[in-house]
BARODO-867308 format. One record per atom (N, C-alpha, C): z, y, x. Coordinates in steps of 0.2 Angstrom, whole numbers, plus 2048, in hexadecimal, padded with zeros to 3 digits. Atoms other than C-alpha are relative to their C-alpha. Example, Ala and Ser with C-alpha at 12.3 -4.5 7.8 and 13.67 -1.06 7.14 Angstrom:
2
PT,800,7FA,804 $
PT,827,7EA,83E $
PT,800,806,804 $
PT,7FF,7FA,7FC $
PT,824,7FB,844 $
PT,803,805,7FC $
***
This chain:
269
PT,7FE,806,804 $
PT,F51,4CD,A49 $
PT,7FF,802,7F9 $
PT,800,7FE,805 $
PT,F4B,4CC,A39 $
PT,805,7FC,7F9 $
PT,7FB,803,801 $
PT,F57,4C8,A2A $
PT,7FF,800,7F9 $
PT,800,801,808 $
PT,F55,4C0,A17 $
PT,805,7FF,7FD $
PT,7FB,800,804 $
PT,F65,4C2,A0C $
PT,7FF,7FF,7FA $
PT,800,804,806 $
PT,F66,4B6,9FE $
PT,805,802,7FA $
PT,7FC,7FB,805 $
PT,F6F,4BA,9EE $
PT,807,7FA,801 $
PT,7FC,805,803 $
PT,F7F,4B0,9ED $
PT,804,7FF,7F9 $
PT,7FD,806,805 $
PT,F86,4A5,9E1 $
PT,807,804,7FB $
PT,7F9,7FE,802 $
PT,F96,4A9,9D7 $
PT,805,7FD,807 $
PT,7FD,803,7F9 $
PT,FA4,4A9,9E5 $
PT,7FF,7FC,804 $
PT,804,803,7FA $
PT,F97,4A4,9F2 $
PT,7FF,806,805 $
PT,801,7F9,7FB $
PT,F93,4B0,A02 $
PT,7FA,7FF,800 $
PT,807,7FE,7FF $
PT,F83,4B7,A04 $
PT,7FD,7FB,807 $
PT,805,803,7FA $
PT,F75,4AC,A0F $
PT,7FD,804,803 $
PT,806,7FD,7FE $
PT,F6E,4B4,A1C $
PT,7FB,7FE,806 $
PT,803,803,7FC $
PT,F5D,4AF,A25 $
PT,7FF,805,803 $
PT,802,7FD,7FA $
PT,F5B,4B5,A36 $
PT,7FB,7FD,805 $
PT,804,804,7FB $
PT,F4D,4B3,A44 $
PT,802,803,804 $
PT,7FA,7FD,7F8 $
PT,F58,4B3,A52 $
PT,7FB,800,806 $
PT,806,800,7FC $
PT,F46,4AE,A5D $
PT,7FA,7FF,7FE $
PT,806,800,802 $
PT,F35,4AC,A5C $
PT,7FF,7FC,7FC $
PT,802,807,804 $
PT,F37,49B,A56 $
PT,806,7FB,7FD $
PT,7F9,804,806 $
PT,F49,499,A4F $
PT,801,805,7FC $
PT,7FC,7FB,803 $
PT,F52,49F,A41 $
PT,807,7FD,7FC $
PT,7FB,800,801 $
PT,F63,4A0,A3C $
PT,802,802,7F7 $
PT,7FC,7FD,806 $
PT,F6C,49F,A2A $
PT,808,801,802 $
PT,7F7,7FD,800 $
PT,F7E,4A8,A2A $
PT,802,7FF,7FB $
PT,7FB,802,806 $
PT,F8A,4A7,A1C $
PT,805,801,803 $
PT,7F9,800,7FF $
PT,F9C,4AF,A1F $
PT,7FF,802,809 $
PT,7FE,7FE,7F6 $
PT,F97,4B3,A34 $
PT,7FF,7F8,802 $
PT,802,809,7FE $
PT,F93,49E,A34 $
PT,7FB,7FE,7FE $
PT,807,801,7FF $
PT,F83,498,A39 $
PT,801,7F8,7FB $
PT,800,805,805 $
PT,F81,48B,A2A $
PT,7F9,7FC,7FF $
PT,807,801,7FE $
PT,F6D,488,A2F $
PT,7FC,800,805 $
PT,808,7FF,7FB $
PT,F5E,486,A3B $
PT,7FD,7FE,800 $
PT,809,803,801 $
PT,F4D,486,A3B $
PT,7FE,803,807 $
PT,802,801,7FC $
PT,F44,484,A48 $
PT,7F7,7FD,802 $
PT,805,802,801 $
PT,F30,484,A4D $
PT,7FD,7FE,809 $
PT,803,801,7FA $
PT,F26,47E,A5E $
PT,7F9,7FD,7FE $
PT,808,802,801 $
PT,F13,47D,A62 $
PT,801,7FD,805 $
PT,7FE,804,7FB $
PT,F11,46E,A69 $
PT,7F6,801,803 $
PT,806,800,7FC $
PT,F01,46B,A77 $
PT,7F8,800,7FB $
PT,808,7FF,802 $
PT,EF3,465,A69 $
PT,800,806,7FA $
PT,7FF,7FA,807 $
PT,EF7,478,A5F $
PT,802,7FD,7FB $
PT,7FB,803,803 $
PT,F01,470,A52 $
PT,806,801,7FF $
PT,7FB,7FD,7FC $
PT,F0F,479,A4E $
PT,807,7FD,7FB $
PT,7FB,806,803 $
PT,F1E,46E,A48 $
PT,807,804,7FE $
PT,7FA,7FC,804 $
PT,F2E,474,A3D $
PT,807,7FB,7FF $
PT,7FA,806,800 $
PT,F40,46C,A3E $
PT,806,807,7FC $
PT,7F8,7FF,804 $
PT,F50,470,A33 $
PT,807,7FD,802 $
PT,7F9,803,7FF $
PT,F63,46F,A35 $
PT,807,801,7FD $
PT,7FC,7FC,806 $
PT,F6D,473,A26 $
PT,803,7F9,7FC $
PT,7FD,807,806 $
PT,F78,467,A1C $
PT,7FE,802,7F7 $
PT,800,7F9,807 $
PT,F74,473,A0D $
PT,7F9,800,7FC $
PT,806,801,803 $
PT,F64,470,A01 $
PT,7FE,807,7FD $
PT,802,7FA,802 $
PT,F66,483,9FC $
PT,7FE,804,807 $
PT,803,7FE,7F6 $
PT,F66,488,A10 $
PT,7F9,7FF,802 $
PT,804,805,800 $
PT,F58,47B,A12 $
PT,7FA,806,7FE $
PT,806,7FE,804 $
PT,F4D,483,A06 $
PT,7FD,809,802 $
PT,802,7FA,7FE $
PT,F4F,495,A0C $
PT,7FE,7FF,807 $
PT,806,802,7FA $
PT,F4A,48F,A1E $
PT,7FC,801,7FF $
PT,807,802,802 $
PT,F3C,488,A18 $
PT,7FB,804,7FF $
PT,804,7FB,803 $
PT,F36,497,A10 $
PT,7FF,806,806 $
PT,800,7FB,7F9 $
PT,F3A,4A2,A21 $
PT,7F9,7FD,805 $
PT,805,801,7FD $
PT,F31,496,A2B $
PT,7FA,7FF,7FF $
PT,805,7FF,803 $
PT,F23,496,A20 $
PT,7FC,806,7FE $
PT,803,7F7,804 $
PT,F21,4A8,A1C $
PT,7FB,802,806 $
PT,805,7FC,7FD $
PT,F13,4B1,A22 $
PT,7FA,7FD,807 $
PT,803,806,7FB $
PT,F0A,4A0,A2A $
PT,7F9,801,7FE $
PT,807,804,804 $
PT,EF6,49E,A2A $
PT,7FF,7FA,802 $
PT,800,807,7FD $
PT,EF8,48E,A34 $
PT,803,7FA,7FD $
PT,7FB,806,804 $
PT,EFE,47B,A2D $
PT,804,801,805 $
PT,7F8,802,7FE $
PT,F11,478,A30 $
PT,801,7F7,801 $
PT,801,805,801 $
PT,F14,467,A35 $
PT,809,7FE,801 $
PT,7FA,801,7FF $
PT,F26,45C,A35 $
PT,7FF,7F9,800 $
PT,801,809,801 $
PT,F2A,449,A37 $
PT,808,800,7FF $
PT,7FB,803,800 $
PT,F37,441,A2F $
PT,7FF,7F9,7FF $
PT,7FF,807,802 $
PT,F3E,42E,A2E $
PT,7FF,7FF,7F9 $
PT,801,804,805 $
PT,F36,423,A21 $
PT,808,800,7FC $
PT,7F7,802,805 $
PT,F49,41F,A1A $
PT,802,808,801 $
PT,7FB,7FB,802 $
PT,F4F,431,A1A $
PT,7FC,804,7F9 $
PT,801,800,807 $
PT,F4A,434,A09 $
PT,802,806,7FD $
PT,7FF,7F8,802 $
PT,F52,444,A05 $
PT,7FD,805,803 $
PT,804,7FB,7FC $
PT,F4C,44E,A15 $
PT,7F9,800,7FD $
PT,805,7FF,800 $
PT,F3C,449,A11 $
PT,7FD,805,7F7 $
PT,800,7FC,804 $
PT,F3E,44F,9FE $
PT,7FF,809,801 $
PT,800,7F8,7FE $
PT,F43,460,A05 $
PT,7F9,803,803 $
PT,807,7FB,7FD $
PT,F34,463,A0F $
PT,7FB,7FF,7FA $
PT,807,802,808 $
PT,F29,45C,9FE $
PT,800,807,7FE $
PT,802,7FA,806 $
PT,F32,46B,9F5 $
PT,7FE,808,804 $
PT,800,7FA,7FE $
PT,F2F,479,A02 $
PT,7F6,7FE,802 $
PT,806,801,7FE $
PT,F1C,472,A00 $
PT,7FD,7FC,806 $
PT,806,806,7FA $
PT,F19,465,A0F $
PT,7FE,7FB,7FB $
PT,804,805,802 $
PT,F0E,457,A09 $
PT,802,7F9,807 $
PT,802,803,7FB $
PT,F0E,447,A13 $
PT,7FA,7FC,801 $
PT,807,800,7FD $
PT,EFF,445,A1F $
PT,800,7FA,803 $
PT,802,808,7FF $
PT,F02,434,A29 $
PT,806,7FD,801 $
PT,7FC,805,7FE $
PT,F0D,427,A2A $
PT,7FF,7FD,806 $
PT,802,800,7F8 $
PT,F12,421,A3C $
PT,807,7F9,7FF $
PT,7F9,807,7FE $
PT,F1A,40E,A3E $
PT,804,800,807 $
PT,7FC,800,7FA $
PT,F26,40B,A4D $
PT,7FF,7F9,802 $
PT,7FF,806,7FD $
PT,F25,3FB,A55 $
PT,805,7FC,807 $
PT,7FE,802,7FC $
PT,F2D,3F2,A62 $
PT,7FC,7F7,802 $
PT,803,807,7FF $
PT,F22,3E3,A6E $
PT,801,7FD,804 $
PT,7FC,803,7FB $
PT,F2A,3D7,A76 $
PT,7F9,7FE,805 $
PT,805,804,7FD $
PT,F22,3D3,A87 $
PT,7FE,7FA,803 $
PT,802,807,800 $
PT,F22,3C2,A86 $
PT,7FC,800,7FA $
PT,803,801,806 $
PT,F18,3B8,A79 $
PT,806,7FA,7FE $
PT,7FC,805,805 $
PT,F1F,3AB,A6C $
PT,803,7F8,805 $
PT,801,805,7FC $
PT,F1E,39F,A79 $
PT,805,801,808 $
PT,7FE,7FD,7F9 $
PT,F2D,3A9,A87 $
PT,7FA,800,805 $
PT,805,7FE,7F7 $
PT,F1C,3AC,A95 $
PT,7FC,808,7FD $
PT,805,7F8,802 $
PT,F15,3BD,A95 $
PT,7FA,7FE,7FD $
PT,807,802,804 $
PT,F06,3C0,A8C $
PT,7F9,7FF,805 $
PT,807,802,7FC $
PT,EF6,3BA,A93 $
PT,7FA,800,7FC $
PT,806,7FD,803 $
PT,EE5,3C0,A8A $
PT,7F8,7FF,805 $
PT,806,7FE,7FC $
PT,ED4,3BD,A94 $
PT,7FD,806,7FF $
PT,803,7F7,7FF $
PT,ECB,3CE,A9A $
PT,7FA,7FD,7FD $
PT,807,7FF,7FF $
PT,EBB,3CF,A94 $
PT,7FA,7FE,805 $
PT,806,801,7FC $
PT,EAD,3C9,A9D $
PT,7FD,808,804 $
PT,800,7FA,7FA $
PT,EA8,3D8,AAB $
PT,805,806,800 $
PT,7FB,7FC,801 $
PT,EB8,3E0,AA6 $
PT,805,800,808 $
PT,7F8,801,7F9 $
PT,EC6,3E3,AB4 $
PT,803,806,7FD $
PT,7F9,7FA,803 $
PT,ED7,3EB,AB0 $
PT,802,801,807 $
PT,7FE,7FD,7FB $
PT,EDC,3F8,ABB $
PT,808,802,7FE $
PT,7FA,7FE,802 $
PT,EEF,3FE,ABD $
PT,803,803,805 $
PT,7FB,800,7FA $
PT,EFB,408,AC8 $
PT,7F8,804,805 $
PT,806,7FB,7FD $
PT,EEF,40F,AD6 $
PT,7F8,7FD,800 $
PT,804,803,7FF $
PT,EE2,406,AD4 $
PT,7FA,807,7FA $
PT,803,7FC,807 $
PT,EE0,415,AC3 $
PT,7FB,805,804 $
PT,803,7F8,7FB $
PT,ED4,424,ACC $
PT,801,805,7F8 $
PT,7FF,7F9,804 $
PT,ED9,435,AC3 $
PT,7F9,802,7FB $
PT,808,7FC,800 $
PT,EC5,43B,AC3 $
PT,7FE,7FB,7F9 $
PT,803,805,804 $
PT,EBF,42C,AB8 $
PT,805,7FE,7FA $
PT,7FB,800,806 $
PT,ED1,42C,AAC $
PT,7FE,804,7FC $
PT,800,7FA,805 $
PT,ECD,43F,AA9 $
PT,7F8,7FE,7FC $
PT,807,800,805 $
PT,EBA,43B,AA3 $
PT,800,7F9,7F9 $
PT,801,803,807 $
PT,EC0,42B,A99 $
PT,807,802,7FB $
PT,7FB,7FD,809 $
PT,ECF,436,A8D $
PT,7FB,806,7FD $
PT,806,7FD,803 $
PT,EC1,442,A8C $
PT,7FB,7FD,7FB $
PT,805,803,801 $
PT,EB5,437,A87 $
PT,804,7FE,7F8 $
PT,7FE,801,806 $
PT,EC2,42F,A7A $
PT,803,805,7FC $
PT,7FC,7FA,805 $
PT,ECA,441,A75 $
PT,7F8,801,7F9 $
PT,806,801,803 $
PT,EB6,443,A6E $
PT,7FF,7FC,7FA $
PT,802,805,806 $
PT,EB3,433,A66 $
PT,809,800,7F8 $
PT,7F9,800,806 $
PT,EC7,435,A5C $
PT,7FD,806,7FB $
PT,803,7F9,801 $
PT,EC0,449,A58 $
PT,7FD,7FB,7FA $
PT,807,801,805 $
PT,EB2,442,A50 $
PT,7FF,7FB,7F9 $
PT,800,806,805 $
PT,EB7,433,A47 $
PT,807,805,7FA $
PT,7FB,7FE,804 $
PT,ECB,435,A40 $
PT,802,808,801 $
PT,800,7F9,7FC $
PT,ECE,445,A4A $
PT,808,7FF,802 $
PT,7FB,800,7FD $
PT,EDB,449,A56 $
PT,808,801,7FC $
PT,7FA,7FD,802 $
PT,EE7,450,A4B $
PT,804,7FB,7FD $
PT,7FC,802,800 $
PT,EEC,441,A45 $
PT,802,7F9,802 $
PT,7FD,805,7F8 $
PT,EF0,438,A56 $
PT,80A,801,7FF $
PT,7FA,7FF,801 $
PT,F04,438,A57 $
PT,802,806,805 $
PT,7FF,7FA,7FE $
PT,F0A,448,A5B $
PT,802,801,807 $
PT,7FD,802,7F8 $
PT,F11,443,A6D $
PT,7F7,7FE,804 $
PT,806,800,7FD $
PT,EFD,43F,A71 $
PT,7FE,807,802 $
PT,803,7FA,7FE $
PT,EF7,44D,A7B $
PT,7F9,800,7FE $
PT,806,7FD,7FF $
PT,EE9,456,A79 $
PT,7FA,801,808 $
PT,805,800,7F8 $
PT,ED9,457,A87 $
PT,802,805,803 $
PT,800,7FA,7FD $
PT,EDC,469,A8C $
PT,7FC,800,805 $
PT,805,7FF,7FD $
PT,ECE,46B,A94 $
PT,7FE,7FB,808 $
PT,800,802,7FA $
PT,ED1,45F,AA2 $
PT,807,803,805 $
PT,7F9,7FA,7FC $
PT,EE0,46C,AA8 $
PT,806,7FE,801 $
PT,7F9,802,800 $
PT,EEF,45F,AA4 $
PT,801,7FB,807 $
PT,7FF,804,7FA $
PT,EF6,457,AB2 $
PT,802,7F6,7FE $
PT,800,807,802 $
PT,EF4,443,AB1 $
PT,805,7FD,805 $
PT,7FC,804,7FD $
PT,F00,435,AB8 $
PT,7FA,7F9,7FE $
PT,802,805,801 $
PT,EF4,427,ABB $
PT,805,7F9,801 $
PT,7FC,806,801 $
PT,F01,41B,ABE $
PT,803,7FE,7FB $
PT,800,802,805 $
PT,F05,41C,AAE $
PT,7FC,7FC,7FC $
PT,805,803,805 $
PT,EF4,415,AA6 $
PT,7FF,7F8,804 $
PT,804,807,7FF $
PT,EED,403,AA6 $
PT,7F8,801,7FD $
PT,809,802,801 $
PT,ED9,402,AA6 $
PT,7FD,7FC,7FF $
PT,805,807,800 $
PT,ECB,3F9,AA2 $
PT,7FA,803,801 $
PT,806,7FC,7FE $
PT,EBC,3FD,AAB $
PT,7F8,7FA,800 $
PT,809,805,801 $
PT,EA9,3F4,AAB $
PT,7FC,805,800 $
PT,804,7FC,7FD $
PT,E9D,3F9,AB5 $
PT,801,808,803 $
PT,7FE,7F7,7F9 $
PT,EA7,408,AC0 $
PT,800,803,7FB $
PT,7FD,7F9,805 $
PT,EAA,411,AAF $
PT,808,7FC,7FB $
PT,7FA,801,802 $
PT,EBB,411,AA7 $
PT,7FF,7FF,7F6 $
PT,801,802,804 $
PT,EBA,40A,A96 $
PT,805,7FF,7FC $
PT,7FB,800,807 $
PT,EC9,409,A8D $
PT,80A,800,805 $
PT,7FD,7FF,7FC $
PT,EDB,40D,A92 $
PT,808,7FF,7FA $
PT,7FA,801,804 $
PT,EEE,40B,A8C $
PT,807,805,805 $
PT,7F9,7FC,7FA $
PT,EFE,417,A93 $
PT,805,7FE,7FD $
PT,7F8,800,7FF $
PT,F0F,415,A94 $
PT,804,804,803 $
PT,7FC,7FC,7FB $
PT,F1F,41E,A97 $
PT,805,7FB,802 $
PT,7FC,805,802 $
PT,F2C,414,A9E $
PT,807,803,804 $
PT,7FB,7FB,801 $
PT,F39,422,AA1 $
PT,807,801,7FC $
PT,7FD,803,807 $
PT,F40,41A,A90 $
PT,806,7FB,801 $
PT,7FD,807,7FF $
PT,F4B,40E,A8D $
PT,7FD,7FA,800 $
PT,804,806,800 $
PT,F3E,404,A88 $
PT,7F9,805,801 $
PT,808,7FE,800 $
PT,F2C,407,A8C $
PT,7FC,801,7FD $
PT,802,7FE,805 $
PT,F23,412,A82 $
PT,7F7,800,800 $
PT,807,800,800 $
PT,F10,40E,A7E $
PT,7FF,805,7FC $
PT,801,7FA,801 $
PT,F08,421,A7C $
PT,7F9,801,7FC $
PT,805,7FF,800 $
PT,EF7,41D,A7A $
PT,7FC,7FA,802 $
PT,806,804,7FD $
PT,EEA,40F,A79 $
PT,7FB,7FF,7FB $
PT,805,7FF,801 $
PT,ED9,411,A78 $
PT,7FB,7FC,802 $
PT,805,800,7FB $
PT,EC8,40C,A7B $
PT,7FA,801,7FD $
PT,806,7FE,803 $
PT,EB7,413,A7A $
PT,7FC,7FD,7FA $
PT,803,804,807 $
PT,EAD,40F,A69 $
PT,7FA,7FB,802 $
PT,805,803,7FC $
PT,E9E,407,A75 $
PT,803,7FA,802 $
PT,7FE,805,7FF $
PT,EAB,3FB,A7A $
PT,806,7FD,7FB $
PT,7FA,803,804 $
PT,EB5,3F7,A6C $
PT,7FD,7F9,7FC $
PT,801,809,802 $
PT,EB7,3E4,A65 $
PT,7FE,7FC,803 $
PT,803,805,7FB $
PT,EB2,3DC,A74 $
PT,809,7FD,803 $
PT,7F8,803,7FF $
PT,EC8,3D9,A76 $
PT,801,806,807 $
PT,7FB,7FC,7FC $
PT,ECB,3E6,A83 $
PT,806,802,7FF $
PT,7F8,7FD,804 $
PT,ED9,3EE,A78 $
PT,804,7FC,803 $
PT,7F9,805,801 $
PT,EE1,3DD,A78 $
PT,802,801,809 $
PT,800,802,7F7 $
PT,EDE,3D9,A8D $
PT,802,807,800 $
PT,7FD,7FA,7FC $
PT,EE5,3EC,A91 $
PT,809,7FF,7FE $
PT,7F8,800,801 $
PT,EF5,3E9,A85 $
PT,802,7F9,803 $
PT,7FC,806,7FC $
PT,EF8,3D6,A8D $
PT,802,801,805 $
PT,800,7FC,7F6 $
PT,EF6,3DF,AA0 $
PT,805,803,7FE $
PT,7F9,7FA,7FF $
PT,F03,3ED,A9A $
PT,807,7FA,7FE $
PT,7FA,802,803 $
PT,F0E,3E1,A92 $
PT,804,7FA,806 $
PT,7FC,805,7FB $
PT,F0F,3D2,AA0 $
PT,803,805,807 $
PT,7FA,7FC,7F8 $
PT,F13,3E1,AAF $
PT,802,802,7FD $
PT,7FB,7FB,803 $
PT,F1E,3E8,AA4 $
PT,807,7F8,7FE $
PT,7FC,805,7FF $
PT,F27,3D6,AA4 $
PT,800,7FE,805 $
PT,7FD,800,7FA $
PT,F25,3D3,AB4 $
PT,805,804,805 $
PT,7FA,7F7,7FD $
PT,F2F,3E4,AB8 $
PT,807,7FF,7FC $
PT,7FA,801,802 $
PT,F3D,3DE,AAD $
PT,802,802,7F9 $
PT,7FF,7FE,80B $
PT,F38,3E5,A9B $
PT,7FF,7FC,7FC $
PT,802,805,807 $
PT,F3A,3DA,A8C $
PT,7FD,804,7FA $
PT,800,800,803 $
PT,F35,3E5,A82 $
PT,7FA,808,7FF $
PT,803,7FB,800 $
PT,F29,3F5,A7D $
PT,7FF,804,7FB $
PT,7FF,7FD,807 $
PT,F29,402,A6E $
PT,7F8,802,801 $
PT,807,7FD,803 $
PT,F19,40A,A67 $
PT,800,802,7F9 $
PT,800,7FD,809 $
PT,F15,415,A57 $
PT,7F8,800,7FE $
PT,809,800,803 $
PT,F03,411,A4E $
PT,802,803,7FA $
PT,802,7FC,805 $
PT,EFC,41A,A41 $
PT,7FF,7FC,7FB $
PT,7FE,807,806 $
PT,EFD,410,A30 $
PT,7FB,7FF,7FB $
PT,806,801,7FF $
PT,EED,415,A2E $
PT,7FB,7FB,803 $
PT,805,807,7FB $
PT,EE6,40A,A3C $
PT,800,7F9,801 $
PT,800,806,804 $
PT,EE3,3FA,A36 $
PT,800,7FC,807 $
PT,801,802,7FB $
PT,EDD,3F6,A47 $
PT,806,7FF,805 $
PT,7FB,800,7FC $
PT,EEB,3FA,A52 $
PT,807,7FC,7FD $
PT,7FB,801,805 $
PT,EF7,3F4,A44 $
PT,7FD,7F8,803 $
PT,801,806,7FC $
PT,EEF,3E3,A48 $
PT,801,7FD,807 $
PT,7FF,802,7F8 $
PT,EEF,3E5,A5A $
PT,808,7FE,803 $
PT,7F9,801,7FE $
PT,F00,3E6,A5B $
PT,805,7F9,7FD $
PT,7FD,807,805 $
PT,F05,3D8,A4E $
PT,7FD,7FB,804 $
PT,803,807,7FE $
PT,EFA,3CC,A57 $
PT,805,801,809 $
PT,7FD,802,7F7 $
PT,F05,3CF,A69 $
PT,80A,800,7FC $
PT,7FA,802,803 $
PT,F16,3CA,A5C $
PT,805,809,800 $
PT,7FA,7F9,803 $
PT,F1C,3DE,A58 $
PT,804,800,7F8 $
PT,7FC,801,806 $
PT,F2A,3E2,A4C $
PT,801,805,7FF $
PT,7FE,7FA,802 $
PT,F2B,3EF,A41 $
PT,806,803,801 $
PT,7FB,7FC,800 $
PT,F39,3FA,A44 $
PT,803,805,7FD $
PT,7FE,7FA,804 $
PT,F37,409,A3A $
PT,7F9,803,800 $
PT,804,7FC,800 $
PT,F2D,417,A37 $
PT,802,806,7FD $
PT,801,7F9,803 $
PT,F29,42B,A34 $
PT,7F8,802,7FE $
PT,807,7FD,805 $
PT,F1E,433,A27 $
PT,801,809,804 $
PT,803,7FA,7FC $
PT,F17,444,A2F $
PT,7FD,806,7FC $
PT,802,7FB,805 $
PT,F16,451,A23 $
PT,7FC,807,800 $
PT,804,7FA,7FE $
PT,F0C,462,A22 $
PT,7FE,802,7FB $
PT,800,7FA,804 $
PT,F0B,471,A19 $
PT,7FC,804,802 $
PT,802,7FC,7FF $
PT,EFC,47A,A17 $
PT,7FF,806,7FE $
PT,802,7F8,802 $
PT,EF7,48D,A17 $
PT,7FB,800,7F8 $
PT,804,7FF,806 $
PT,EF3,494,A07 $
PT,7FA,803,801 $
PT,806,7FA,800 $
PT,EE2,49A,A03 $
PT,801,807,800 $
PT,801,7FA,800 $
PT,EE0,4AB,A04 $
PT,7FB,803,7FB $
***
C-alpha cells in the first residue's frame, strides 16, 4: 500500500493518500476515510477516473494520485449542470474533449400512430432472427474502419464497444438491419434491459449514406418497440454530429440533459 501524507492546516489532521488496490485509493484523516478515487479500463483501452469526496482539498490530492506516474490520457464524464465537479477536474488539468446530449424518443409520431418511414427502394429491414451473426460481425467491422478513419473511434460514447478482433460475443436479437443485396448495410442496437430502451448504436456504411436508411432502421426500431408496449426510448449523440442530431429531432426527440467528457493528457516527455 502505498501512502502520501499531506501537510495539515492549523488544527486540521493530517491527509493521507492510500492505494488500497490496483485501481483505488483511499484519503484518511483522523482513521476516517474522507475520499475515493477510483480508475477502470474500459474495453476500447480508455481508462476512465471517478471521485468521491465532499472536500475540494481531498479532491485535488486524488487527482494528483491518480495521475501520478500516467503515460496514457485520463478520461472522466461529468453532467453538463454540475458545474463545480467539472471545475475540479479543469484544475487537476482535464480539458473537455466531447460533449454528449441525452435524448428521450417517443415511439409514436406527432400524430399518436407509430412512426412509419418508407425503406428505400432494394432495402429490407431485418430484426430479431431474421439478424445472422456472420454478416453483423463483417458489417461493425466494416463500420469500426470507416469511424477509424474518419472521426476515430475514440470519440464514439464510451459505452460503444470496440471490434476486438471479432472475439466479442454478439446478441443479434438486439440489432435491427438493413440489408441490399445479401449484404448488410447499416444497423441500429438496443438494450432494453432498461427502463426505457436504450439506443447504443446506429450506423450505416458511408457507400450507403443519404439514401434514408438511417431514418427506415430508427422508424422499424421505434414502431416494434411501440408495439411491445414502449412509449418511449433514450439515446446519447455526439454534439458534434450534426447528422445524428437531426436524425433524432426529425422522429420528435427531446433534450433531457447532457455530459461533457473530459480528458487529461500525458505530459511530453
Amino acid at each position: 500500500m502505498n501512502s502520501l501524507p499531506s501537510s495539515p492546516g492549523l488544527g486540521a489532521h493530517a491527509v493521507t493518500i492510500s492505494r488500497v488496490a490496483d485501481n483505488q485509493w483511499h484519503a484518511v484523516e483522523n482513521d476516517l476515510v474522507v475520499g475515493r478515487g477510483h480508475t477502470s479500463r474500459r474495453l476500447d483501452g480508455r481508462t476512465f477516473v471517478s471521485i468521491d469526496t465532499w472536500r475540494d482539498d481531498v479532491f485535488d490530492r486524488l487527482a494528483a494520485a491518480l495521475s501520478c506516474d500516467r503515460s496514457t490520457s485520463l478520461y472522466t464524464v461529468v453532467d453538463e449542470t454540475d458545474h463545480h465537479l467539472a471545475a475540479q477536474w479543469e484544475r487537476a488539468g482535464f480539458a473537455t474533449w466531447r460533449r454528449e446530449s441525452e435524448f428521450v424518443v417517443p415511439t409514436e409520431s406527432r400524430s399518436a400512430e407509430p412512426h412509419t418511414v418508407p425503406v428505400p427502394g432494394g432495402v429490407v429491414i431485418a430484426t430479431g432472427e431474421e439478424v445472422g451473426e456472420g454478416p453483423l460481425r463483417e458489417l461493425e467491422h466494416a463500420i469500426r474502419t470507416e469511424v477509424d478513419a474518419a472521426a476515430g473511434w475514440s470519440r464514439m460514447p464510451a459505452e460503444v464497444l470496440p471490434w476486438q478482433g471479432g472475439t466479442r460475443p454478439l446478441e443479434p436479437s438486439k440489432y435491427t438491419v438493413a440489408v441490399r443485396d445479401g449484404r448488410y448495410a447499416g444497423l441500429v442496437r438496443v438494450a432494453t434491459m432498461t427502463r426505457r430502451p436504450r439506443i447504443g448504436l446506429i450506423a450505416v456504411l458511408a457507400a450507403e449514406q443519404r439514401q434514408g436508411i438511417a431514418r427506415a432502421l430508427l422508424s422499424q426500431l421505434l414502431s416494434g418497440l411501440n408495439r411491445s408496449g414502449f412509449e418511449a426510448v433514450t439515446a446519447e449523440v455526439d454534439e458534434s454530429n450534426a447528422a445524428a442530431l437531426a436524425l433524432f429531432e426529425e422522429f420528435g426527440a427531446s433534450r433531457t440533459g447532457g455530459n461533457l467528457e473530459l480528458v487529461r493528457r500525458p505530459r511530453a516527455v
